[in-house]
N, C-alpha and C positions, 0 to 999 in steps of 0.2 A: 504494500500500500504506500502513494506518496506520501514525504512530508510534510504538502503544503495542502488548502483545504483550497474549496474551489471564492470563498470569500477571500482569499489572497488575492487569487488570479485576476477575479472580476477588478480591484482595486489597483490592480498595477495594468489593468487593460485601460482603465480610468484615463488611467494617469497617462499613459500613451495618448489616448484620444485629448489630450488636453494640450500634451505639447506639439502632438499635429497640427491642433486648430490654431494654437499661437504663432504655429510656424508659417499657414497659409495667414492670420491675419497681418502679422509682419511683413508678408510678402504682397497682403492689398493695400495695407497703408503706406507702406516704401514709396519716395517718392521715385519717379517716371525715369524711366531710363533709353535715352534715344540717340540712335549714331548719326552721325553728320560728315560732313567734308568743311574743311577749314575754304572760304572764298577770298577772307580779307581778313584783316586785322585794323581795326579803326582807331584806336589806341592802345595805353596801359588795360583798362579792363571790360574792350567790348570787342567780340567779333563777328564778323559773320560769315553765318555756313549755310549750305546745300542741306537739305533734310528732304530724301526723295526726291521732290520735282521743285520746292520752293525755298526762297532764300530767309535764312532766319537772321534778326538782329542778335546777340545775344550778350547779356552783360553777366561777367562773371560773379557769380552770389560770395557775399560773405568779405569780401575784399574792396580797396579802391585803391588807384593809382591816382597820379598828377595826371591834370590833364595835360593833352601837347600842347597847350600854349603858356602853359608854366613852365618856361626860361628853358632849359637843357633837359630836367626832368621827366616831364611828360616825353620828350623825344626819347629818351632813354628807356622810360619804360612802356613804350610801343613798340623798340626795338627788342626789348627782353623779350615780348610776347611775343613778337615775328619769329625770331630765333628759338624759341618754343615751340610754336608752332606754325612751319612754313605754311605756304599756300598748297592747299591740295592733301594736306595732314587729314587722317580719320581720326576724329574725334569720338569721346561718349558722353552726354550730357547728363545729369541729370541735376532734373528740374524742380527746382523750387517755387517758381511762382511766375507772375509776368507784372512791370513795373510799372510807371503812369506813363511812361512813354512809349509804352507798346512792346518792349522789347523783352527776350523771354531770358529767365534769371538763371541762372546754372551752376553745379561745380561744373568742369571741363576735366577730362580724363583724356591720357595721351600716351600711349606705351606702357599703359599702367599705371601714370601718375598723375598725381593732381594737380593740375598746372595751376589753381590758382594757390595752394598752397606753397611751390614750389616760387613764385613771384614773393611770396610774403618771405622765404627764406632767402631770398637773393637783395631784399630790398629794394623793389623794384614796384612794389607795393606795401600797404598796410594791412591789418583787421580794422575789418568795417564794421565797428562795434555796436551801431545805431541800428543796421542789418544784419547782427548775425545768426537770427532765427532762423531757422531749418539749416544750420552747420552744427558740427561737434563743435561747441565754445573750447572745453578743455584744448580740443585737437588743433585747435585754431588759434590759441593761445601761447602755444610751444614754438 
């Protein structure tokens, strides 16, 4: 006869069915994850890309750079971004939200990395502290 009663089983079947449903909910409230092609780069932290057949604006979430008309800065860190990410780079978005100017908000993903993350470690931008909902604060912090 086993050791265990079938009141075990049923509670540990439970308990599976529990973290299945956490693992599908996780996975419908995740925010959106979408490939793109790099078109342009408009500054430090907007660019835009091909999605399918239409061209998107997109400003990178969580971060901000100078703009290019502040002195060498802003030039410099449009340049960081070009050099990140050339023209014709595949991208992976995902989407946080869409701004008052139409444009759609994103981390940027690029051989694996997160480019806007990697702009905050280069100096080449900041955390956009006022925006930093839907990013990891800790991870944006660092």
């Amino acid at each position: 006869m086993p050791d265990f009663c079938y009141q075990e089983i049923l509670i540990r079947s439970s308990s599976d069915i529990g973290k299945v449903l956490l693992i599908i909910l996780a996975a419908f409230f995740a925010d959106p994850v979408h490939t793109a092609e790099v078109l342009s780069i408009e500054d430090g932290d907007t660019i835009t890309v091909i999605e399918a057949t239409r061209a998107i604006k997109v400003r990178l979430a969580c971060i901000d750079a100078p703009e290019t008309s502040q002195a060498s800065y802003g030039r410099s860190a449009r340049q960081a971004l070009k050099h990140l990410l050339p023209n014709g780079s595949q991208v992976s978005l995902r989407i946080k939200a869409n701004d008052s100017y139409g444009r759609t908000v994103a981390e940027v993903f690029h051989n694996g990395n997160n480019i806007n993350k990697l702009l905050i470690k280069s100096g080449d931008s900041f955390v956009y502290w006022q925006y930093i909902n839907g990013c990891d604060r800790q991870d944006y912090a660092r």
